[in-house]
C-alpha positions in Angstrom: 0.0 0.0 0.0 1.3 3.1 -0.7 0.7 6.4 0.6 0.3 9.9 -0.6 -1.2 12.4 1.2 -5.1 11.8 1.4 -5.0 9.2 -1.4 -3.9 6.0 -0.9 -3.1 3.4 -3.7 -4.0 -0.6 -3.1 -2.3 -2.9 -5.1 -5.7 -4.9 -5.3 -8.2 -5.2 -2.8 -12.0 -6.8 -2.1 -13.8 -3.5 -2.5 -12.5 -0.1 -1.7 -15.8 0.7 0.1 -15.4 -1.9 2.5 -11.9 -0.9 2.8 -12.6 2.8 3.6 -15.7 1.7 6.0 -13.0 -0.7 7.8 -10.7 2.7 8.2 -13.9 4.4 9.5 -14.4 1.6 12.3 -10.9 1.5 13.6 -10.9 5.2 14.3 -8.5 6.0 11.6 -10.3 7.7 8.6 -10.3 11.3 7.5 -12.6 13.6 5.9 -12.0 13.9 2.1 -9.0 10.6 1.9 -9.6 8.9 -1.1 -8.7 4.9 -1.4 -8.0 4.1 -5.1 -7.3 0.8 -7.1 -7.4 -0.6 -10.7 -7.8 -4.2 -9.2 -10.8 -4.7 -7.7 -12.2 -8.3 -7.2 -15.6 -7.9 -5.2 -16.8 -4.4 -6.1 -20.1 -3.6 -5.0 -23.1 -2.4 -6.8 -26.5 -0.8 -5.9 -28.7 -3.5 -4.4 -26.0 -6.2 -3.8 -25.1 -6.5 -7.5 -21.3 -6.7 -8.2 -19.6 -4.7 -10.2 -17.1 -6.5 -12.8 -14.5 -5.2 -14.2 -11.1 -6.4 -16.2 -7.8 -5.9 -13.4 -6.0 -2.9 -14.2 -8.0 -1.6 -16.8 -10.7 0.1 -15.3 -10.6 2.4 -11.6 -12.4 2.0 -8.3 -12.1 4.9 -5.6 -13.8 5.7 -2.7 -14.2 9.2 -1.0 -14.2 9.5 2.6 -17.1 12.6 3.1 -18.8 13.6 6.5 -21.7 15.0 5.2 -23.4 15.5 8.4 -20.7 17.9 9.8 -19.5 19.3 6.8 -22.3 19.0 3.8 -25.9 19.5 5.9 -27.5 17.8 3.1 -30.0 14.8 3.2 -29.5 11.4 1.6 -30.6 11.9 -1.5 -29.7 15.7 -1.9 -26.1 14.3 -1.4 -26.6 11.7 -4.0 -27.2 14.4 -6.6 -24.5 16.1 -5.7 -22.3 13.7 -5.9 -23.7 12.0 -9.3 -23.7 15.7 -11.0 -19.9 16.3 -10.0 -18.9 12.8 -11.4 -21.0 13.5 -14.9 -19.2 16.8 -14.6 -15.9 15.3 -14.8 -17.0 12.5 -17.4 -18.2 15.6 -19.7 -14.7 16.9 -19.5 -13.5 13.8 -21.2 -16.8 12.9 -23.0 -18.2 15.9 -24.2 -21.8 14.5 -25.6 -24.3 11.8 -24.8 -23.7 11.3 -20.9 -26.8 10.9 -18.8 -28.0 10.1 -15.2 -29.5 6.7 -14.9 -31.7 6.6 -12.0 -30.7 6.5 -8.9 -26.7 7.2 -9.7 -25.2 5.3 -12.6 -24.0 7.2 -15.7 -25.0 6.4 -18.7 -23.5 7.3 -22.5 -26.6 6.5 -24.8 -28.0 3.4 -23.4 -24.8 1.8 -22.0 -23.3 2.2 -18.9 -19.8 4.1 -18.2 -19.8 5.0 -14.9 -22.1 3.6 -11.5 -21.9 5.1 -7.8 -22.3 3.4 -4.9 -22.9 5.4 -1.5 -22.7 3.6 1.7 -23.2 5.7 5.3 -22.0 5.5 9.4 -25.2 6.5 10.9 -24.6 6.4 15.1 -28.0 7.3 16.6 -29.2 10.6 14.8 -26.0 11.5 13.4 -24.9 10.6 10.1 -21.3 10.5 10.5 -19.9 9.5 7.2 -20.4 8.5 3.9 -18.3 6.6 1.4 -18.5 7.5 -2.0 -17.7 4.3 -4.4 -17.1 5.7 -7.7 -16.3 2.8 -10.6 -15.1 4.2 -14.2 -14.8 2.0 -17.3 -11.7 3.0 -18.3 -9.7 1.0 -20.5 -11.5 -2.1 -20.9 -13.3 -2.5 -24.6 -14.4 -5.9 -24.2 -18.0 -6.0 -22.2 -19.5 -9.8 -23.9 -20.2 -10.5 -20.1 -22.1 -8.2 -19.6 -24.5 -8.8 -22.6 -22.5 -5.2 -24.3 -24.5 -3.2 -21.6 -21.6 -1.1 -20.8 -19.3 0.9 -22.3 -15.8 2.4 -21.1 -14.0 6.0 -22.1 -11.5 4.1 -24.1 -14.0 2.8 -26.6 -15.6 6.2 -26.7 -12.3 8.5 -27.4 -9.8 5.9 -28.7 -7.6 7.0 -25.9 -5.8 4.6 -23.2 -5.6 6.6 -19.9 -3.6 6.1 -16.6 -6.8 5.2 -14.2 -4.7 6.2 -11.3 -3.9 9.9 -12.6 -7.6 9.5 -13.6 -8.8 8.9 -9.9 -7.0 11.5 -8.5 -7.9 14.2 -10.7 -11.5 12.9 -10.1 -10.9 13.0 -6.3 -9.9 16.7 -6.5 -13.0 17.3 -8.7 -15.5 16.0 -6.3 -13.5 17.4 -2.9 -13.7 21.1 -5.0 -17.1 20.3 -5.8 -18.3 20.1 -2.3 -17.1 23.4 -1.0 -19.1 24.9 -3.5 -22.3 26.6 -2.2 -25.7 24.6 -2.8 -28.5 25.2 -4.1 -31.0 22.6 -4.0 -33.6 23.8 -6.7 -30.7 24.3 -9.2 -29.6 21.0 -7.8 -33.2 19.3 -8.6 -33.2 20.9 -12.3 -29.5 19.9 -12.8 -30.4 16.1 -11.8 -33.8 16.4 -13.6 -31.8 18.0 -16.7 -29.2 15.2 -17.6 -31.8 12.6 -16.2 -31.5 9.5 -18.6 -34.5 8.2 -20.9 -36.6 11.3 -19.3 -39.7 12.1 -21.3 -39.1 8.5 -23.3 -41.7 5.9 -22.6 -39.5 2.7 -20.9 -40.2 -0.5 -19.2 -40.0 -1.1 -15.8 -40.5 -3.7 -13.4 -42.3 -3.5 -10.6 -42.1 -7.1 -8.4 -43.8 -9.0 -10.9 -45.6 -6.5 -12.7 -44.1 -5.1 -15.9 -45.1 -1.1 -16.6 -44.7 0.9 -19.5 -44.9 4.4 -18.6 -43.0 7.8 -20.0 -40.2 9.3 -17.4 -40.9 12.3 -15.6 -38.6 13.0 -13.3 -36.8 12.8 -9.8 -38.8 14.4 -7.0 -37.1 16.6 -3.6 -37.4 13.3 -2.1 -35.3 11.1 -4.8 -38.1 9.2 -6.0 -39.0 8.4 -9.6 -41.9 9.8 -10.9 -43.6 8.2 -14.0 -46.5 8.5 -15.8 -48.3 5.1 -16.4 -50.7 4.4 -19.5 -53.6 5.2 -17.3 -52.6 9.0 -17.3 -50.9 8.7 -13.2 -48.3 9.4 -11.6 -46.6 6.8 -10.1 -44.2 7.4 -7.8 -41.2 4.4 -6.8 -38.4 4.7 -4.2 -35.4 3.0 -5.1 -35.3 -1.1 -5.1 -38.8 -0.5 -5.8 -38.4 -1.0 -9.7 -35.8 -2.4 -12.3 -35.5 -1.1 -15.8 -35.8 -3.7 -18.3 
């Protein structure tokens, strides 16, 4: 492991989540470290999925944030936040095409690029910390296991990249992003703006009923908000529904 200020580089490890809520537990994490690799072998996804990835062509990092003490957002505000500073960043590189795939991932067209996983210390009433799992396709082109649902910024640009260099300019992104001042109806029309499919009738899955309904959007509350063939609104939290 080596060692570089508030970013710290692991050879190859399980999850870098787990790794940075370990550091958490033991008393030893602080606010804005960053724990990067380009080998990880159990990555997590939302809702216990794992994330897959070739070794050493692709990055994991996760951000050490205390939003309680230093953010005073709620859950999902903190989400958006998060998720609009990482499509930032992507845009930099990607200029067109990127979108918000509820709840977090990031989407170019109808493939995925980019996913976020956020996982919180919550002692009583105080939310201590949150870990923000950010996983990049990078360099890897070839995505057969995953049915070509995904899509990495080498295949879009042509360019190979250093995913290490790529994480911490990334890390400095989101840390600058979060001393910015908020505002959460800017946040909600940001979120709302680059939200994926929006407007476009989809399928969705609801246990074992299958909807069609058109997008609306992403309420205060992080909900999705669709509107069924019936004419309603239908309103899911997440876990509640999976695209098809």
């Amino acid at each position: 492991m080596e060692e570089k200020a508030s970013f710290i580089v692991l050879s190859r490890t399980e999850s870098t989540n787990d790794y940075a809520m370990d550091l958490i537990r033991q008393g030893r994490a602080s606010v804005g470290l960053a724990l990067f690799t380009a080998d990880q072998t159990a990555g997590k996804g939302q809702r216990g999925k794992v994330w897959e990835g070739e070794p050493g062509k692709n990055l994991a990092v996760s951000i050490i944030l205390s939003p309680g003490q230093e953010f005073k957002l709620d859950k999902f505000f903190f989400n958006a936040h998060l998720t609009i500073s990482c499509l930032r960043f992507l845009q930099n590189l990607v200029p067109n095409g990127l979108t918000i795939k509820w709840p977090n991932d990031i989407y170019r067209q109808d493939k995925k690029l980019a996913g976020i996983l956020i996982e919180n210390m919550i002692r009583g009433k105080s939310w201590d910390w949150a870990v923000a799992g950010i996983g990049i396709n990078v360099n890897q082109t070839d995505f057969s296991k995953l049915n070509g649902r995904a899509v990495s910024l080498s295949s879009i640009t042509g360019i190979t990249y250093d995913p290490e260099k790529l994480s911490k300019s990334l890390h400095q992104f989101v840390l600058a992003s979060f001393m910015e001042k908020l505002n959460e109806a800017e946040l909600m029309r940001n979120f709302n703006d680059c939200l994926y499919k929006r407007g476009e009738k989809v399928l969705l899955q609801a246990g074992e009923d299958v909807l069609e309904a058109v997008i609306l959007g992403v309420n205060e509350f992080g909900q999705l908000q669709v509107l069924d063939d019936s004419e309603n609104i239908r309103t899911f939290n997440v876990g509640e529904v999976v695209w098809k």
